[in-house]
Structures are given as C-alpha cells and as structure tokens.
C-alpha atoms as a printed R data frame, in Angstrom:
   type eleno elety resid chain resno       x       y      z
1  ATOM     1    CA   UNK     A     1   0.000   0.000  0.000
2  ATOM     2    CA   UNK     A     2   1.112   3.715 -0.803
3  ATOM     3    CA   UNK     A     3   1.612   6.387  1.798
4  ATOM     4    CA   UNK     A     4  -0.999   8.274  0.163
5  ATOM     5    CA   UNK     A     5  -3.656   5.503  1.422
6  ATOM     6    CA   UNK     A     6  -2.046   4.455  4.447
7  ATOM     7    CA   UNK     A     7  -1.790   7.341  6.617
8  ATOM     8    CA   UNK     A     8  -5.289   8.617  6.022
9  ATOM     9    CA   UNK     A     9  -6.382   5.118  6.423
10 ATOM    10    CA   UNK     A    10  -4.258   4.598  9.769
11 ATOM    11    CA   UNK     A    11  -5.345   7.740 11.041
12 ATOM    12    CA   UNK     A    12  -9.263   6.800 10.170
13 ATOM    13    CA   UNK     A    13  -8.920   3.472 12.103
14 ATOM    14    CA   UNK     A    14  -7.302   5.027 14.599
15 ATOM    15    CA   UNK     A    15  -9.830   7.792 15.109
16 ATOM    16    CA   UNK     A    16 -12.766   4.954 15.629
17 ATOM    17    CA   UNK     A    17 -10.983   3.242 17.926
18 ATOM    18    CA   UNK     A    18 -10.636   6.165 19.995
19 ATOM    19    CA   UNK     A    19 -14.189   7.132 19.572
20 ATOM    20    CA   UNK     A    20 -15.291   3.229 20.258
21 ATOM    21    CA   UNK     A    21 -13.382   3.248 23.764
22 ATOM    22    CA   UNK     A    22 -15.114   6.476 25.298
23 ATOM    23    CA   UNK     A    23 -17.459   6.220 27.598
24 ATOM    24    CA   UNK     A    24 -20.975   7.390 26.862
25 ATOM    25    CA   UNK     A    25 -22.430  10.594 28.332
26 ATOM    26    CA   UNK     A    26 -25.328   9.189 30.132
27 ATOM    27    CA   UNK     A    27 -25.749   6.453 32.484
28 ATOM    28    CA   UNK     A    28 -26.931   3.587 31.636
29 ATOM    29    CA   UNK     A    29 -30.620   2.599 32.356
30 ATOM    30    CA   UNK     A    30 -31.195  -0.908 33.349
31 ATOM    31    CA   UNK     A    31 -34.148  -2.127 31.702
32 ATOM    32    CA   UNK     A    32 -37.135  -3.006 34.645
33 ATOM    33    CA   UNK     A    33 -38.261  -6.411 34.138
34 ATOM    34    CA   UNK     A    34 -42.001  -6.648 35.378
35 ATOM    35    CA   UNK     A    35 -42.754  -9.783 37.518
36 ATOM    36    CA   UNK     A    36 -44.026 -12.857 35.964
37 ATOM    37    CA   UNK     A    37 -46.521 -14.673 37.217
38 ATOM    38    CA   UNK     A    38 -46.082 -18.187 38.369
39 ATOM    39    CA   UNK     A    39 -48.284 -20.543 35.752
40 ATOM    40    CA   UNK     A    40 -47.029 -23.809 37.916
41 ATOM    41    CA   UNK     A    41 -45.294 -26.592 35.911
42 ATOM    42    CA   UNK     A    42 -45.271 -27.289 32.256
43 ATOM    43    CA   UNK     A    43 -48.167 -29.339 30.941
44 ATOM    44    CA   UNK     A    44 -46.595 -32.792 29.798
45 ATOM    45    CA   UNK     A    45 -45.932 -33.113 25.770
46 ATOM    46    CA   UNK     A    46 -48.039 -35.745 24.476
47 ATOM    47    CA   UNK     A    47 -46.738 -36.911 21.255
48 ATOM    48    CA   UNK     A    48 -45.967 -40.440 20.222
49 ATOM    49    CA   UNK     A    49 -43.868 -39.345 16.997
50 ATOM    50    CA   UNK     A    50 -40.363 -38.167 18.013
51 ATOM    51    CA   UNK     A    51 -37.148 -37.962 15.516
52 ATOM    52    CA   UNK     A    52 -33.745 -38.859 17.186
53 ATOM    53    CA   UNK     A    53 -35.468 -41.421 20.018
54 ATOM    54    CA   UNK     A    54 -36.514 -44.947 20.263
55 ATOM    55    CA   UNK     A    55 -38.970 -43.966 23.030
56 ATOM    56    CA   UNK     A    56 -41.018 -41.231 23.595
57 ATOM    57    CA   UNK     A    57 -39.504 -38.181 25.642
58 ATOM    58    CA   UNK     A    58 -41.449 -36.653 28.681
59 ATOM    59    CA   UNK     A    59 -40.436 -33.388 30.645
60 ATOM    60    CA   UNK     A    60 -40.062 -35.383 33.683
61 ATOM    61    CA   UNK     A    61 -37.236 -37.365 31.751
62 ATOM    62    CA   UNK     A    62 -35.074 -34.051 31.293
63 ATOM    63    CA   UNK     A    63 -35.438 -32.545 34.343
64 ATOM    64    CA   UNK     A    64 -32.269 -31.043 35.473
65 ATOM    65    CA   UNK     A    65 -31.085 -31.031 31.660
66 ATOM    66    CA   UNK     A    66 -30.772 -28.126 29.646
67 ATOM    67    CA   UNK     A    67 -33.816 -28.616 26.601
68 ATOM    68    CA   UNK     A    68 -34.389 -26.550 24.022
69 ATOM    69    CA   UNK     A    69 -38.266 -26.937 23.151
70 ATOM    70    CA   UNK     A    70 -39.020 -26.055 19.480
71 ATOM    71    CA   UNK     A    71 -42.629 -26.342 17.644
72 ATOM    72    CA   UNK     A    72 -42.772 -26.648 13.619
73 ATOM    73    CA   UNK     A    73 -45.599 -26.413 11.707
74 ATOM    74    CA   UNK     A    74 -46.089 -27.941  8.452
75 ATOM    75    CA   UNK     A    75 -49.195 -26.016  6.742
C-alpha cells in the first residue's frame, strides 16, 4: 500500500478506535423487568412421533437437563 492511502487510512482506524473506547455521556438505564406470574409446571408433551429417540420423551425425563423446546408447523 502507498503512503498516500495508508496514513489517512491509519489515522481513520485510529480515530474509531478512539471514539469506540469512550465512555458514553449518560448512564446507563437498566431495563425493569415486570414480575411474571407463576403458571405452575409445564403441561406434559403428548406426542408419540419423536425424531432422534426410540422412546417417547417426557419433561419429567429431562429434568435437570438443559432442553431446548421447538414447535414446527407444516401447513
């Protein structure tokens, strides 16, 4: 690279990187979470069609487990 393009280009980087680090002017505002209401436990998933098991799954089963619950619909 030329020294035509690299010290305006050094310079440019150098000047968002400067800007990036300062801190902002206002403090920040923590978002207030409103309190949830407690709906009990989850319902039980009744399915009898599963991909990836021999057996059907039940929530009991992965208690303590870390499951990611996703519906598809096909329609």
């Amino acid at each position: 690279m030329n020294s035509k393009i690299q010290t305006p280009l050094f310079i440019l980087i150098l000047m968002l990187l400067v800007s990036a680090c300062t801190p902002a002017n206002e403090p920040i505002q923590e978002a207030v979470m409103p309190d949830l209401p407690d709906l009990g436990p989850a319902p039980e998933i009744t399915n009898d069609v599963w991909i990836n098991t021999d057996e059907p799954l039940t929530l009991a089963s992965q208690r303590g487990k870390v499951v990611l619950v996703e519906f598809w619909t096909f329609g």
